[in-house]
Residue frames relative to the residue before (quaternion, step in Angstrom):
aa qw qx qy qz dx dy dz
X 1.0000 0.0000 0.0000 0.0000 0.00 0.00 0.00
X 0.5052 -0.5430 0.5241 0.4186 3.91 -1.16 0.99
X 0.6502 -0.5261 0.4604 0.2974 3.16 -1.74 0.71
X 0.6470 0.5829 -0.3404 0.3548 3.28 1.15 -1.15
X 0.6359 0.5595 -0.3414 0.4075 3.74 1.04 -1.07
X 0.4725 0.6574 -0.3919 0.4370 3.47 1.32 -1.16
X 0.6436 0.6101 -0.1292 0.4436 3.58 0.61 -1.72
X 0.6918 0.3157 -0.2206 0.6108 3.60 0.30 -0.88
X 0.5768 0.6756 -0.2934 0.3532 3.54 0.33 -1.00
X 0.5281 0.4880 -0.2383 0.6528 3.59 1.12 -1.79
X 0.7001 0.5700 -0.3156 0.2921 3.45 -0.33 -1.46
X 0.6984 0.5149 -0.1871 0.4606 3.41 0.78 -1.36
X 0.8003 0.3891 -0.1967 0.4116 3.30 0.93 -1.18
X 0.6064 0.4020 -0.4184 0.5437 3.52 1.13 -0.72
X 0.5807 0.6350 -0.4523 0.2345 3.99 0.68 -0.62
X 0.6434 0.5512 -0.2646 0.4607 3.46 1.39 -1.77
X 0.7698 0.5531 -0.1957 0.2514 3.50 0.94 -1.18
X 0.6392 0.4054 -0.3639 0.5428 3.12 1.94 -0.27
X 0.3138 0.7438 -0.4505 0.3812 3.99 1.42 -0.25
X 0.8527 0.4120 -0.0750 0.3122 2.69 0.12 -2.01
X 0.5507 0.5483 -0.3412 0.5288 3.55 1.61 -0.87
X 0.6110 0.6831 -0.2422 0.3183 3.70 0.40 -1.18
X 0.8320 0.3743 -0.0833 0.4009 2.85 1.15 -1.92
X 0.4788 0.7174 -0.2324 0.4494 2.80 1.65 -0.59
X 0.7582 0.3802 -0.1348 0.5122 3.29 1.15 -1.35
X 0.6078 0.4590 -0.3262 0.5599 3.55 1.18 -0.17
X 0.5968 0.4045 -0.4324 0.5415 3.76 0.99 0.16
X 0.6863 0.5718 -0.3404 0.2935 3.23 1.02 -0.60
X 0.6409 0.6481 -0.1081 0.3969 3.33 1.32 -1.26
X 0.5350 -0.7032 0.4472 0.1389 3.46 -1.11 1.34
X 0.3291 0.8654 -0.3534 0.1340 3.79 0.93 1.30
X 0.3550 0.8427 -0.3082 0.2622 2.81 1.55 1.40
X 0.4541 0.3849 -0.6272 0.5023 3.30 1.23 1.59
X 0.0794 -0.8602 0.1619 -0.4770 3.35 1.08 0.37
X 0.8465 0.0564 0.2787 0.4501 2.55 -1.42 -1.80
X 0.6083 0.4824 -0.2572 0.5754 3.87 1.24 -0.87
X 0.6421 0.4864 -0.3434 0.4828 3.56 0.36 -0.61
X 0.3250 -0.8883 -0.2451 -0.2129 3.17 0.98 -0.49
X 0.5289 -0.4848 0.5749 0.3934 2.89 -1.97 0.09
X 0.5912 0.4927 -0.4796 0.4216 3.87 0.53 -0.18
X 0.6375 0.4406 -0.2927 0.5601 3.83 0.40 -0.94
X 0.7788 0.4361 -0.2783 0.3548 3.82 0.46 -0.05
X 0.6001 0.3927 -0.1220 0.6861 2.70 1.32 -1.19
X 0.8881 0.0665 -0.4261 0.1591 3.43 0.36 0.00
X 0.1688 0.7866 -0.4920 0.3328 3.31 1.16 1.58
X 0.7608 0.4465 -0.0099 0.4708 3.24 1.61 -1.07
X 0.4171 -0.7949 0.3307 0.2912 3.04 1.92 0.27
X 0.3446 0.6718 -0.5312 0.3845 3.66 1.16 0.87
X 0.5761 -0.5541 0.5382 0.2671 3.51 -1.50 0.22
X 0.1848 0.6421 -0.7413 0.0634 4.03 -0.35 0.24
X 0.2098 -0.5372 0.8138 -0.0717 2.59 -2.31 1.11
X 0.7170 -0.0445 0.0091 0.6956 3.67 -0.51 1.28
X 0.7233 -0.3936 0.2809 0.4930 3.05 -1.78 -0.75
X 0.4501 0.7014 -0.4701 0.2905 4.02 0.62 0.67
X 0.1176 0.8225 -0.5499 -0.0849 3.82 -0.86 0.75
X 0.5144 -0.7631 0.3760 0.1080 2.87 -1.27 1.04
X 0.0655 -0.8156 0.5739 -0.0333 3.85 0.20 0.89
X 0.9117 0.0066 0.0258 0.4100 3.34 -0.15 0.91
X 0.5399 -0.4993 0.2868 0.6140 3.36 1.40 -0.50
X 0.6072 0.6102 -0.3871 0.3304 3.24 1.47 -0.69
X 0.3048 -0.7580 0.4636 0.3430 4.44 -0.18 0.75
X 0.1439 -0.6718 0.6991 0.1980 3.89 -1.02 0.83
X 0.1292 -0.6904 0.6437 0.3038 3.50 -1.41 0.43
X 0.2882 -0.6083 0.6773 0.2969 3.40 -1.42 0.29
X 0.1204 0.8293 -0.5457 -0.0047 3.44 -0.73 0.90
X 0.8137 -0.3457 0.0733 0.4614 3.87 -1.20 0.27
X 0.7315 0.3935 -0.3576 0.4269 3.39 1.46 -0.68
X 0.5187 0.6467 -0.3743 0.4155 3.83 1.56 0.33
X 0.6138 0.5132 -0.4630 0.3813 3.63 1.38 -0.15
X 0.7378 -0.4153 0.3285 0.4187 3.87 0.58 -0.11
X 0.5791 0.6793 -0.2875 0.3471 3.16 1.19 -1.11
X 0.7238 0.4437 -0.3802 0.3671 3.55 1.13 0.23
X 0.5189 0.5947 -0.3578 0.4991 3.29 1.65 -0.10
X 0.5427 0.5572 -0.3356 0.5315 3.63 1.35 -0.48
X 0.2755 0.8794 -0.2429 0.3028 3.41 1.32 -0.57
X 0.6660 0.4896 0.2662 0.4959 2.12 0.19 -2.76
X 0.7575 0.4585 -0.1782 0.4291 3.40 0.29 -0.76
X 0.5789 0.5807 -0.1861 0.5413 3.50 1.55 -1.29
X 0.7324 0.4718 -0.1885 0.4533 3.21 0.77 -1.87
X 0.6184 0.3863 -0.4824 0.4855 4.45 0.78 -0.79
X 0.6168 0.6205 -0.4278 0.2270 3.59 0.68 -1.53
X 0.7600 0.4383 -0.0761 0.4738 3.52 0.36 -1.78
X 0.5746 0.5258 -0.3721 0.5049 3.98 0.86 -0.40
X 0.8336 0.3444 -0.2844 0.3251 3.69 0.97 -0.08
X 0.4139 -0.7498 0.2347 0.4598 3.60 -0.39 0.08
X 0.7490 0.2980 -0.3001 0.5101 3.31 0.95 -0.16
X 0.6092 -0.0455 -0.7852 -0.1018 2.26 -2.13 0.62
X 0.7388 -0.4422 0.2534 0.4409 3.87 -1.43 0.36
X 0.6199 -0.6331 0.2362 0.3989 3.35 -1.08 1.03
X 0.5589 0.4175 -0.4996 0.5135 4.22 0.70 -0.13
X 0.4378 0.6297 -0.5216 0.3738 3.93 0.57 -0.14
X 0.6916 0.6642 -0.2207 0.1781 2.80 0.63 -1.84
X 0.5718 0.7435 0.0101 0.3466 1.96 1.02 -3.03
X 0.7292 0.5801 -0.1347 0.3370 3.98 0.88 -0.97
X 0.6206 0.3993 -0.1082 0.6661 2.56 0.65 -2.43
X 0.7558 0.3810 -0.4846 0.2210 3.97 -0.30 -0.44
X 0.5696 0.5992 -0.3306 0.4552 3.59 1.39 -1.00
X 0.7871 0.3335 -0.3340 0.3972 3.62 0.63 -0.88
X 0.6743 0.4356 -0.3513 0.4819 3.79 1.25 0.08
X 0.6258 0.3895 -0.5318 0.4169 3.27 0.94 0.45
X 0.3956 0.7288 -0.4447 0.3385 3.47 1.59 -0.09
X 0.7465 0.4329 -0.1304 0.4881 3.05 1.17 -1.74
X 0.4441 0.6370 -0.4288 0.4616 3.51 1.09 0.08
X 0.7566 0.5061 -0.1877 0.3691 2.93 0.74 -1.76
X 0.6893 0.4456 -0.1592 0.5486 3.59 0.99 -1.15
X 0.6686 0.2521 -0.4468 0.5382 3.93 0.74 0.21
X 0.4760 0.6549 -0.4662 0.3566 3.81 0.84 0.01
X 0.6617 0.3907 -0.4010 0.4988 3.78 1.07 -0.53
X 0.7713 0.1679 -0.4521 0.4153 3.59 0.09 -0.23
X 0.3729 0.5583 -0.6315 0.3879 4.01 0.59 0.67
X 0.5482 0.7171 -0.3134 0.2951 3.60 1.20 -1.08
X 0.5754 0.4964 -0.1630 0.6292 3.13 1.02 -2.28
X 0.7831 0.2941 -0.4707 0.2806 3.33 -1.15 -1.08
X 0.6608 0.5069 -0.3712 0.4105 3.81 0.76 -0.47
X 0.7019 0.4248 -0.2977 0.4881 3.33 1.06 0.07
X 0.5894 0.5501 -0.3523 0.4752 3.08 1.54 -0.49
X 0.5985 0.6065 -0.3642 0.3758 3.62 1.19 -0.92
X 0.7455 0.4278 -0.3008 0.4132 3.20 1.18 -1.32
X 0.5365 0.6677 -0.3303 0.3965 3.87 1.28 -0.23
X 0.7221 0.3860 -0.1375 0.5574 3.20 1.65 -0.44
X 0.8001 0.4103 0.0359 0.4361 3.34 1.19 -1.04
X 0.5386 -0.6215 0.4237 0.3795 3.24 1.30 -0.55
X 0.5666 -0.5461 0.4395 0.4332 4.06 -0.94 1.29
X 0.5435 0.7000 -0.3832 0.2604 4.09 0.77 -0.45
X 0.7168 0.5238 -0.0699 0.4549 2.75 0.96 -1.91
X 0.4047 0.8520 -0.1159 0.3113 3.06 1.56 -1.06
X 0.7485 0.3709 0.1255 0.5352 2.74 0.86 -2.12
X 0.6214 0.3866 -0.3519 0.5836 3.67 1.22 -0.51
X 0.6411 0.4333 -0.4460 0.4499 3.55 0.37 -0.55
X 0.6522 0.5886 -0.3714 0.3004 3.56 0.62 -1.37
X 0.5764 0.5605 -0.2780 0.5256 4.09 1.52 -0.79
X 0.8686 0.2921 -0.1510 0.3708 3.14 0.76 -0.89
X 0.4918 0.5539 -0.3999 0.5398 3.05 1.23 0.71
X 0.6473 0.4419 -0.3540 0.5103 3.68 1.07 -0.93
X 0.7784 0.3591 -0.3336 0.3922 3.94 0.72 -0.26
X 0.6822 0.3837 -0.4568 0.4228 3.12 1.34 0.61
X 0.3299 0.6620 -0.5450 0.3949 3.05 1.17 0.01
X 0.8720 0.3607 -0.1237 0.3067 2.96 0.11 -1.61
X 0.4828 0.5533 -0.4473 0.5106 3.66 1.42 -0.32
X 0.6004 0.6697 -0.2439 0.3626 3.50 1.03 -0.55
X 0.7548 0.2924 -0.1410 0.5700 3.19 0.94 -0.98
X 0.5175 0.4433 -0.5016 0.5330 3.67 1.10 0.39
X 0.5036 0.7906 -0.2503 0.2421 3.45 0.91 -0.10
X 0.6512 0.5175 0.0794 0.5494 1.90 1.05 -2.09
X 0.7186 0.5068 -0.2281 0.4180 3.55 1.02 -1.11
X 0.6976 0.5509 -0.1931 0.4155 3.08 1.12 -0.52
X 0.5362 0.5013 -0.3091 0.6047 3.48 1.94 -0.67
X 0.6422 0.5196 -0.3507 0.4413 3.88 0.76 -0.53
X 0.6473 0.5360 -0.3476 0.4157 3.33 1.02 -1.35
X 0.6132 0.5161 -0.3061 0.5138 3.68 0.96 -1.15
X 0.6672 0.4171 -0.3225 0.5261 3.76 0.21 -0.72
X 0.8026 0.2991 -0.2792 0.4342 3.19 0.09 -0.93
X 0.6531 0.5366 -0.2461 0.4743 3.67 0.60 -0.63
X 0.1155 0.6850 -0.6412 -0.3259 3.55 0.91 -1.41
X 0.2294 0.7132 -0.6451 0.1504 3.00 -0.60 1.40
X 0.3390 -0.7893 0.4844 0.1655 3.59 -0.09 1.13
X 0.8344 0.2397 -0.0370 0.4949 3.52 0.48 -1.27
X 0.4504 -0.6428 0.5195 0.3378 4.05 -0.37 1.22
X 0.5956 0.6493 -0.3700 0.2946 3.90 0.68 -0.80
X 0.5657 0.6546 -0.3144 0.3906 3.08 1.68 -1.23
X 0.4702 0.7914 -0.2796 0.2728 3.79 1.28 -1.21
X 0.8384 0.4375 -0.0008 0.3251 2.96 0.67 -2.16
């Protein structure tokens, strides 16, 4: 087998294995102040009713649950960062803390606008925006991670990563 497949191969396997750990542990975990924190700060920017981590849009109840706090796109983020060998592990250790910040801190208005869509638009629309916002978000911050990794790293060639 080419070295290069070997390479990707690792990648693939240490990637799925932290995903899956992560997610596992972020489904698993009790992040309902959280999840309350919030649906109040959202819901109340937008003048909606919330009860716990539930808002009401119309009568219709959104929950904000463990996978609504961001903490899976950081995931993702955790799982490309660490699946490669380079840059050196405090490199990492950085670029990952300050993009799951920024995960974290563009996740509240990704939050709103999905509630705002559905305040205007219907629990449907809601739900289409709500997809397409979590995969750009998150295409975004691999983006983003990748322009830093190069800058910071000078890495020239993504191959160099693996």
């Amino acid at each position: 087998m080419e070295e290069r497949w070997k390479k990707a191969g690792r990648f693939l396997v240490f990637f799925f294995a932290i995903f899956f750990g992560l997610s596992a542990l972020i489904s698993w975990m009790d992040l309902s102040a959280l999840e309350g924190y919030l649906a109040a700060f959202s819901g109340g920017v937008l003048g909606l009713p919330v009860s716990g981590n539930i808002v009401s849009v119309n009568g219709y109840p959104f929950a904000i649950t463990n996978e609504c706090t961001g903490l899976v796109s950081a995931a993702v983020l955790c799982a490309v960062v660490f699946s490669l060998r380079k840059p050196d592990f405090k490199t990492k250790t950085v670029l990952f803390l300050i993009g799951a910040l920024v995960l974290f801190l563009l996740n509240i208005p990704r939050v709103m606008l999905v509630l705002y869509s559905a305040q205007i638009a219907g629990a449907e629309a809601a739900e289409v925006v709500h997809v397409a916002t979590w995969f750009s978000t998150t295409l975004l911050i691999l983006g983003l991670w990748i322009w830093t990794t190069r800058l910071v790293g000078k890495i020239r060639d993504f191959s160099e990563l693996l």
